[in-house]
N, C-alpha and C positions, 0 to 999 in steps of 0.2 A: 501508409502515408508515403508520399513520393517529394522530391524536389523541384520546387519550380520550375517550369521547363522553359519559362522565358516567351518572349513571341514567337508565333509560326516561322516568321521567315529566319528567322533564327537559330532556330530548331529542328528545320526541314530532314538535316543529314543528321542528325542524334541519334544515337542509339540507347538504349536503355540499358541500364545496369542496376542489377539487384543486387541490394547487400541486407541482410539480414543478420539482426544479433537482438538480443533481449536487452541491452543496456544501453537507454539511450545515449549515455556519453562515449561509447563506444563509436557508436551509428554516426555522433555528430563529427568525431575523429574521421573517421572513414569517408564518410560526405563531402568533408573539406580537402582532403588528399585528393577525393577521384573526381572532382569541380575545376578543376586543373585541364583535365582533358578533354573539358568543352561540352561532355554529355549529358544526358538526364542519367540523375543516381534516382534511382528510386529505393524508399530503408521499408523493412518490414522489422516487424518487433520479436517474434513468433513464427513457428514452423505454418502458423494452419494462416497467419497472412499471409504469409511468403507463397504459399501455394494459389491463394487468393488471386495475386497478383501477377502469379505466371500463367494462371487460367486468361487475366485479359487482355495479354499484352509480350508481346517476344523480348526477350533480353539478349542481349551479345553475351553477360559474362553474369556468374550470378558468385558473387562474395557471402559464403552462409559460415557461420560461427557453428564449430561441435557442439559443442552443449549450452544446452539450452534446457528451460524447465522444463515446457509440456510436451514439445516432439524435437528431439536430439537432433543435430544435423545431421547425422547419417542417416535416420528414418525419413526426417524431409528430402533428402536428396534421392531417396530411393522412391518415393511420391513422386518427385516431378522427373524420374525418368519413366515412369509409369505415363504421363500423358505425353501423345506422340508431338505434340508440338514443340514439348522443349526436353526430346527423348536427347536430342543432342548439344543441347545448352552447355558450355562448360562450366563449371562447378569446381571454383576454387574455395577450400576451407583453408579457415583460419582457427589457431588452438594456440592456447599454452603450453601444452602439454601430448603429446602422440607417440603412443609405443608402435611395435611392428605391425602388433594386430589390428590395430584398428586404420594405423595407416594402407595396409593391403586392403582393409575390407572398402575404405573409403574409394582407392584407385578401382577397386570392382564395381562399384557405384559409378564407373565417370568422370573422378574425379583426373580433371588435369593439372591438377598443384594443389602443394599444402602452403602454409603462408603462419610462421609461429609471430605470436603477440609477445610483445608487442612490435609494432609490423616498421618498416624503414619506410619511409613515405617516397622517396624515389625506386625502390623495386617495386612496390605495392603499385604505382605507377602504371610501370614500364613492364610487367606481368600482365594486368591489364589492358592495357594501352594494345597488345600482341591481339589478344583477342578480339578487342572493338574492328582494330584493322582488318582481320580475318572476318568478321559480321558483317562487316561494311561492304569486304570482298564478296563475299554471299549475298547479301541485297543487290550488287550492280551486275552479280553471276548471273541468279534467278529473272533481273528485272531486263535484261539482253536475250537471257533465255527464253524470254515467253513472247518476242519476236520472232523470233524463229522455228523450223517447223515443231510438230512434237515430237517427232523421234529424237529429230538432233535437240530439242530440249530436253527431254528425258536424256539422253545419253552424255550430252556436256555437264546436267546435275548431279549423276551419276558418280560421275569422274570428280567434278568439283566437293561432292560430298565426301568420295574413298581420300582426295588426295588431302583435305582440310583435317578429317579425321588421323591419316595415318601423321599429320603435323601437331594435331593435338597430342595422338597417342605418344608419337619421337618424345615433343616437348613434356608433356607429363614424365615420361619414362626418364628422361632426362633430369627433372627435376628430382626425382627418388631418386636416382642413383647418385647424384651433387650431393645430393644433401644426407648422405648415407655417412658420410667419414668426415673427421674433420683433420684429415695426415693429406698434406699438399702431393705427397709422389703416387698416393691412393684415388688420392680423386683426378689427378692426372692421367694416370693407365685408365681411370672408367671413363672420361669423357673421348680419349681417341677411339678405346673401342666401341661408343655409340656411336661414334662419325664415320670408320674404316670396317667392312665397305658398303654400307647401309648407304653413306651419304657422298663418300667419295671415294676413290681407292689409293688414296697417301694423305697421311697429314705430318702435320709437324705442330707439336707446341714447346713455345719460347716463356720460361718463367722465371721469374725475381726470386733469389733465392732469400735477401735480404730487402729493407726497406728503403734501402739507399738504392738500389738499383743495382750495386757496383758489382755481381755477381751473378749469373743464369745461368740454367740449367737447360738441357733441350731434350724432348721426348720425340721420339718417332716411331711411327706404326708403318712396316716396311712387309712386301711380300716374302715370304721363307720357300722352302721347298715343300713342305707340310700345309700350305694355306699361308693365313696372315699372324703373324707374330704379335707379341706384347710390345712396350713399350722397348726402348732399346739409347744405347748412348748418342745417340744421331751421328757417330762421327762420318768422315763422306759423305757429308751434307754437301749440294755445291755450293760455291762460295756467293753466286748471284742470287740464289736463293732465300740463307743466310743475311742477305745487303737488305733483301725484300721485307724479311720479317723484320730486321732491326728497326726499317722504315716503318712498319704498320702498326709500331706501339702508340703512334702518336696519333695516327687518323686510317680509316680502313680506305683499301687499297685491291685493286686488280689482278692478281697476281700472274705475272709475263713467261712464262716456263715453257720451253720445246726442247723438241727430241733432242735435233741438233745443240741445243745450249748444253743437254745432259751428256751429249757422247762427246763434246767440246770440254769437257770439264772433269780433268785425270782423279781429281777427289771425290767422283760420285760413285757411291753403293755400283756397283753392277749387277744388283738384283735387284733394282728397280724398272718399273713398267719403261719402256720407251715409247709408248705413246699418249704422254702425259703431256696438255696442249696448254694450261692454264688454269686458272683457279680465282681465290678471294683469300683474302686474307685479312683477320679481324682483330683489332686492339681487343685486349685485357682491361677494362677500366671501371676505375671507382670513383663516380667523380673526376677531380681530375689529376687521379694518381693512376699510372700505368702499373700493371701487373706481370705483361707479356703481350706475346702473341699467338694466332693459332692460325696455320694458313691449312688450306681445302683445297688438293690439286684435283683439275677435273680429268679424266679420261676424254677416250675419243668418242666413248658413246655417251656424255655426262654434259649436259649444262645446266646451270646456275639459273633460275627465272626467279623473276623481284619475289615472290612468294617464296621463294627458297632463298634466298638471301635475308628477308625478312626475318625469315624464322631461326636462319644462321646467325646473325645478330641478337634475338633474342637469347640464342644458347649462349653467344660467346659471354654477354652478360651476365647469364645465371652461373656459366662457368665463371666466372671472376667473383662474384660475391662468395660462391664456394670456395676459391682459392685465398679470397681476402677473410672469410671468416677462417676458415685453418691456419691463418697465418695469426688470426686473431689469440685463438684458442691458445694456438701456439705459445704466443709473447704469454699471456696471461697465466699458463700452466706454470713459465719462467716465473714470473712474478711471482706466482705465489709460495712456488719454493722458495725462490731468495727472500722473500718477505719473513715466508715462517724461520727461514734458520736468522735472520737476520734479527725476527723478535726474538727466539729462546738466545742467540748470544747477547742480544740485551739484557733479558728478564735475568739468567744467569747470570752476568756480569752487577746487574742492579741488586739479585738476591746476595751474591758475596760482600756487594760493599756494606749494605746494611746490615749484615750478621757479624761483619767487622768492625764497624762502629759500635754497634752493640755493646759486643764483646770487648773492645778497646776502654769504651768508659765503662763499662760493669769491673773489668778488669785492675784500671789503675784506681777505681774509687775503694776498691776493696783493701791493698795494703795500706795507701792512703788515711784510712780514719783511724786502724790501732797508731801510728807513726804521729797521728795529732794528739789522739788520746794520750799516748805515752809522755810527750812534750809538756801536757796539760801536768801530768803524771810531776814532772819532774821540777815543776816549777812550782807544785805544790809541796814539795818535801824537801826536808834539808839537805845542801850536798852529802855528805855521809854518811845516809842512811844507806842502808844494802834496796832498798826501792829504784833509787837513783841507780845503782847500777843494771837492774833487772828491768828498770821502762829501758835504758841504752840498750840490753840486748835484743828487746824488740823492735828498738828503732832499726839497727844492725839489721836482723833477717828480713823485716820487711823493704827495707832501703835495698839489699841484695835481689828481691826478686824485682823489685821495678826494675834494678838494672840487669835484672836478664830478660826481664821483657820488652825493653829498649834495644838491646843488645839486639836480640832475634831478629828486631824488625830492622835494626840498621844491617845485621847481616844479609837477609833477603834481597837489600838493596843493593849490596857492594856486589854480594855473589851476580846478581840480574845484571851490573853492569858492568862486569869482569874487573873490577876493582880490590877484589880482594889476592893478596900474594901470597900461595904458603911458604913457610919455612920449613926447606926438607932436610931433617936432616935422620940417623940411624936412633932409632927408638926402640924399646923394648916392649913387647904387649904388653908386661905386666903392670907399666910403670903406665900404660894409656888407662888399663881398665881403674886401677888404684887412683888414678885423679878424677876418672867419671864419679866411681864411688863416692870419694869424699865431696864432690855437689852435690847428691842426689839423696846421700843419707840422712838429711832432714825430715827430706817428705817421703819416704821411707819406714821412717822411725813412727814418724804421725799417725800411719795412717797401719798400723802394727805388720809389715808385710816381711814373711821369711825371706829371706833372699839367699839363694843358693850360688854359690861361685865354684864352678869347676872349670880349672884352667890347668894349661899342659905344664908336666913336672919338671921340663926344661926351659929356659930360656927362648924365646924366639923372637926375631929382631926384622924390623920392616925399615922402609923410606915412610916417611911423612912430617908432617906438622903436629906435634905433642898436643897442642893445646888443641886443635882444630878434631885432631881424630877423638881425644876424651870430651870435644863438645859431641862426636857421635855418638860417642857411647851412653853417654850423661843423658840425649835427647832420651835413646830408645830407656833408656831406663827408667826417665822421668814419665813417659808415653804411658809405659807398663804399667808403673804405678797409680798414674792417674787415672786408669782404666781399668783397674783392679779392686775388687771390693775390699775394704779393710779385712785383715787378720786371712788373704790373698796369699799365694806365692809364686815369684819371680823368679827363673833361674836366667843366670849369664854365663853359655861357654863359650871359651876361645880355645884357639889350636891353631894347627897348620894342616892343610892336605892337596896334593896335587897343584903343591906350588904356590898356593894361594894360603894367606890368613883368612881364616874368618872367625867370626864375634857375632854370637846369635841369644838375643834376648826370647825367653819363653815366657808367658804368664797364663794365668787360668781366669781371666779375667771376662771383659762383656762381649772380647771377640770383635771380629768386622762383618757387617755383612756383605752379601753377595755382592751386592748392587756397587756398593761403596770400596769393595777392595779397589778395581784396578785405579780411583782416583786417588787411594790413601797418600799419597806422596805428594799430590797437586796443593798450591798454597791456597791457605786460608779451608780446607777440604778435612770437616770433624764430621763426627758419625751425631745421631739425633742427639739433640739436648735437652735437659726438661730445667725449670723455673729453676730448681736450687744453681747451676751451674756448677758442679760439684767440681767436676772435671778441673774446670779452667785450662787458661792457656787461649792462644790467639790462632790454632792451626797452622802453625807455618814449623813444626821444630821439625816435622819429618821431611817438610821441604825442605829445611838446612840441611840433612842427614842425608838427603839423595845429590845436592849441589855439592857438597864437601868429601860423599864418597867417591864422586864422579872424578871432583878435579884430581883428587887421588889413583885416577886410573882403574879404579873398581865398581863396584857395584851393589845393589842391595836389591831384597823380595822379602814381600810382607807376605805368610800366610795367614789362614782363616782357617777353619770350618765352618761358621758363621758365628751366629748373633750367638752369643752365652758363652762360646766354648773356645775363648782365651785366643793370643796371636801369637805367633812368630817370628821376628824379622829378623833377617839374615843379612851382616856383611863381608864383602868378600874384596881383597884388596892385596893386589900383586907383593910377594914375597922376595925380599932384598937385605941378606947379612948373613949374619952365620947361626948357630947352634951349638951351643955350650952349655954339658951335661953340668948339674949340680945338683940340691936338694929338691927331694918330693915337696910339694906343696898340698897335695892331695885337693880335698876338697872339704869346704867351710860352711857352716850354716850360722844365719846370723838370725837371732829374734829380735824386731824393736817393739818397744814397750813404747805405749802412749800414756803420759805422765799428766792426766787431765786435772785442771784445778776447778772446784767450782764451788759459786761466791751468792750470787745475787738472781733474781730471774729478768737477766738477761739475753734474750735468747738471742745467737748468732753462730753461724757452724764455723766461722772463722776464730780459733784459740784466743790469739791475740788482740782481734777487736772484743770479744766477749770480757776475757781477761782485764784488759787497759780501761774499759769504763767498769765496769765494778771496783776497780780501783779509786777513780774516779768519785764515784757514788761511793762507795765506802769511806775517802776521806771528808767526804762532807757529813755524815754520821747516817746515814741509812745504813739499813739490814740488807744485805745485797743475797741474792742464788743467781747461778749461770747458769743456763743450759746451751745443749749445742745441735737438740734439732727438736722439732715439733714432741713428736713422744714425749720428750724426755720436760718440756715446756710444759704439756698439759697436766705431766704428775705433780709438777712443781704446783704449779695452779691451784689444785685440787686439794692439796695437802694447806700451801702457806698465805691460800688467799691474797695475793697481791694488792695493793693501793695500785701498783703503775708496773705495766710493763712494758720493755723495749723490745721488738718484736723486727725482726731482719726477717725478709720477704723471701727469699731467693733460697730455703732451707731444703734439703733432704730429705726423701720419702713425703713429707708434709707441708704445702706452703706455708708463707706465713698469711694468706690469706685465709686459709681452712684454718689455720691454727683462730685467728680471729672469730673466724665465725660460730670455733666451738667453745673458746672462753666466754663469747655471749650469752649463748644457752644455758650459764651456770649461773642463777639469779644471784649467789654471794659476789659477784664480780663486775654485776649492771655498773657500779661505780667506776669502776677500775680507769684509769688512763690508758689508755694505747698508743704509741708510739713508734711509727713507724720508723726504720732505720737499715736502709737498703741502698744499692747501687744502680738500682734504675729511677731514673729521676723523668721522665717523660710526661707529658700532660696526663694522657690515658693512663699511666701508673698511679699519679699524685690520684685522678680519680676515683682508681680504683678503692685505694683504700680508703679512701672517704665513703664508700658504700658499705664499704666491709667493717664500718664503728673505728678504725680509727682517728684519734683526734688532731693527731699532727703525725706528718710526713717530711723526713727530714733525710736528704740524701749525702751519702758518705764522699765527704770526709765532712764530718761537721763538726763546728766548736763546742766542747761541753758548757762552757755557759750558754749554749741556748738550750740545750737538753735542761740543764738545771733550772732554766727557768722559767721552761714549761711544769717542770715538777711542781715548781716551789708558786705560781701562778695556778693552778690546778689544785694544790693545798689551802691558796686562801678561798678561792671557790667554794668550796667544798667547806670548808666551813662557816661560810657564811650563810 
């Protein structure tokens, strides 16, 4: 099928142009682009029309698509170099896609340009557009020609054929090598050595190294002693020269150069030709953004004819969209780097706040509900029962850890913003490790861990802040422990050596792994977590322990071996006082004992919150059992058949969601109540246990009279 070609006299000078592709929305893209330059487009759908239609009829330019279903464009284009009418047709393909091989076997075929889809509608043009001109040159060639006699027709066609050809061939050749690289100083050395001395014997090109303009770069192809050189820094360029290219960014230009101006002119190469008479010189352009320039000096055996200027303009084009796409490639390479670090410090920065939040309210709901339970506790009994004093010392330890978990985060903040002032004054190690201890021996005792103290049998005395260095010591202790399997061991030495104190906590604990050591000191930066949150804590106490050894002038290092096989941190902190022999102290082991009470099945691996509501429940006249993790819940189960149990989610080795799901499977216990009692309170939490059969969902800290009166709501039920 072809394009209207309009009326005769309209059409008289048209030349035909084939474009060929199997998709008609393709075909009808391409038709409208090349309806612009006035010609008949004629579309073929298929290899075996296309060939149809070059059997009736000559084309200036034929636009054929690689692949196609029944015969590929490289098979049609090797057909119609096979008939001699359009042996010489040029044949530009168009592909999404083109490795080396196929592109070489295409240029062996004829072909004079490739063209990737989807295509720019002003090169697709002005690519074309080159050709029509050269057909059209050949139609008025031939049609002068065949006035005259036939020798000198045969030998003007001749000529007009080698020279149109060796223009295609330049131009083809030129287009592979532009479009080979997409690094602007690469395709700058391939475009002079197409030009020097094929097309002239000096060139220069002038290019933007930026998009502002406000910086260039200058290439020049100069004679050497060896032949002609690469590329080079152009410097002794002359300076009129220079004026000429600056000028020709804007509009192409004549270029004015003689001998005399170059032997007039003390900053020019002396290794340049002298008799270099003039030349052309051609804007860079895209649109109408300049890129550079590229000037063409001619020699004295050298001129420039409209067909060669013609075809120089066509290059200087193709050269420019090659330089504008490398500059493309260029920014977008930027881009996409700065984009990707730009999302992981987001992503990262969005993952910390959320596992900080998290942990913030899982954290504070946790002491929280023993400190209400206890309250509850104590307003139910008379002052002077010994109850009364024992809910107050739960209130005590848990009112203690809120404020060191207050504390932590208010120090984070003073340390970040140089607000915090030590008080330095002469201190004794022993008297630092002795107040770590006495913080840390709670959860210690808890959780049954030896703790080994070898410290030196003298005295030894530093600079610093008492409280500040036993919050160091306290942290890595607390770190250890929390990181340590129950019935674990811990050792702490300190000493003196080469001038330096150091204090080095050991444990046999989960270890760091590889990945995670060099960040261990970074804030808010714990190792994996699973549902119980056994661990606790907010991540920041090692960040205190690297801020607070620092302002002290020292130092600390975590070691590993990895994941199972226990840490080591090490601090190290300039030595200041004296050394005063007196008794050994040798070295001490300490065993704590975990003193567990248990009452009701209430399950929660936190003492005190299990503790304070079985109290609870117990004075309201239930039969209470505690447990304090899954295992230990499902014996209880099993043996005492519960009515109701309070089930905290966030348990050890076994959630409380498995724990749910396997009290159901026990037909004596379809009845039972479940009640959740946990510190994640999220939509998606509340739902989950709603899937998992429990009946209510209630997050810590809550008042026991709603617990009670889910019970006691749940009793009339049930019996009615």
């Amino acid at each position: 099928m072809s394009a209207d070609p309009g009326p005769a006299t309209e059409s008289g000078d048209k030349v035909d142009i084939l474009v060929v592709d199997d998709l008609p929305s393709k075909l009808l893209v391409l038709q409208t682009i090349l309806q612009d330059l006035g010609q008949n487009v004629v579309l073929a759908r298929s290899g075996a029309e296309a060939l149809r239609e070059v059997l009736k009829r000559e084309f200036a330019v034929i636009l054929l698509d690689v692949n196609m279903p029944d015969i590929d464009g490289l098979e049609t284009a090797g057909l119609i170099r096979s008939y001699k009418k359009s042996a010489l047709t040029p044949i530009i393909f168009i592909t999404a896609f083109s490795d080396e091989v196929q592109t070489l076997r295409g240029y062996a075929l004829g072909a004079v340009d490739y063209i990737y889809s989807p295509v720019i509608p002003d090169v697709l043009r002005s690519k074309v557009k080159v050709f029509v001109d050269l057909h059209q040159m050949q139609k008025r060639i031939r049609s002068q020609a065949e006035e005259r006699i036939a020798r000198e027709r045969a030998e003007a066609g001749r000529r007009a054929a080698e020279e149109n050809m060796r223009r295609f061939n330049f131009l083809a050749r030129a287009s592979h090598e532009l479009s080979g690289s997409l690094e602007r100083s690469r395709n700058a050395r391939r475009l002079l050595d197409l030009v020097v001395p094929e097309i002239a014997p000096l060139a220069l090109l002038q290019l933007d190294v930026n998009e502002a303009g406000g910086a260039t770069e200058l290439h020049v192809v100069t004679p050497q002693q060896s032949g002609w050189g690469a590329a080079s820094d152009g410097r002794m360029v002359p300076a009129a020269l220079l004026a000429q290219l600056h000028k020709a960014r804007d509009e192409k230009g004549i270029l004015n150069l003689t001998a005399d101006m170059l032997a007039a002119d003390e900053s020019c190469r002396t290794d340049w030709p002298r008799d270099l008479k003039g030349g052309v010189v051609l804007p860079l352009r895209i649109g109408e953004r300049s890129l550079g320039a590229l000037a063409l000096v001619e020699g004295a055996a050298q001129t420039f004819n409209a067909q060669d200027l013609s075809m120089l303009e066509e290059l200087a084009g193709r050269a420019a969209i090659a330089f504008d796409n490398a500059r493309l490639y260029s920014n977008l390479q930027q881009e996409i780097v700065e984009r990707q670090e730009a999302e992981l410090r987001l992503e990262e920065a969005s993952r910390r706040k959320d596992e900080f939040l998290a942990m913030l309210s899982h954290e504070l709901r946790n002491p929280l509900a023993p400190i209400v339970n206890a309250v509850e506790v104590m307003r139910r009994t008379a002052p002077g029962e010994n109850s009364l004093a024992w809910a107050r010392d739960i209130i005590e330890r848990q009112v203690t850890h809120l404020r060191r978990l207050v504390d932590d985060l208010l120090d984070v903040a003073r340390i970040a913003q140089g607000k915090v002032s030590l008080c330095i004054e002469q201190v004794q190690l022993s008297a630092i490790v002795e107040h770590a201890i006495e913080t840390v021996q709670p959860l210690i005792a808890s959780k049954r861990h030896e703790l080994v103290l070898r410290l030196p049998q003298i005295p030894v005395w530093l600079a610093g802040d008492l409280a500040r260095l036993a919050q160091v010591v306290a942290n890595l202790l607390n770190n250890a422990a929390k990181y340590t399997p129950p019935g674990g061991h811990i050792e702490l030495a300190a000493g003196q050596r080469d001038g330096n104190v150091f204090i080095t906590v050991r444990d046999n604990g989960v270890g760091i792994d590889t990945e995670l050591l060099p960040q261990v000191f970074d804030l808010f930066t714990q190792g994996k977590r699973s549902l119980d949150r056994s661990q606790g804590g907010l991540g920041i106490g090692l960040t205190l322990v690297r801020q607070l050894v620092e302002q002290h002038g020292g130092r600390v290092e975590a070691l590993s071996e990895g994941s199972g096989k226990g840490a080591t941190f090490s601090v190290y902190l300039p030595m200041n006082g004296k050394v005063v022999a007196i008794g050994a102290s040798g070295s001490q082991s300490i065993r704590a004992r975990n003193d567990r009470r248990r009452r009701i099945l209430v399950v929660d691996d936190n003492r005190d919150t299990a503790e304070s509501m079985s109290a609870i429940l117990g004075l309201e006249g239930h039969e209470v059992w505690s447990a304090m993790d899954g295992v230990e819940a499902l014996g209880y189960a099993s043996r005492i058949v519960p009515d109701v149990v309070l089930l905290d989610i966030g348990l050890p080795n076994i959630s409380g969601y498995e724990v749910a799901n396997l009290l159901m499977q026990d037909p004596r216990l379809r009845g039972t109540l479940l009640i959740a009692l946990t510190g994640y309170g999220q939509p998606a939490d509340t739902a989950r246990t709603a899937a998992c059969g429990f009946h209510h969902h209630f997050v810590k800290p809550v008042e026991p009279q709603r617990i009670l009166d889910a019970i006691r709501g749940w009793g009339r039920a049930d019996q009615v």
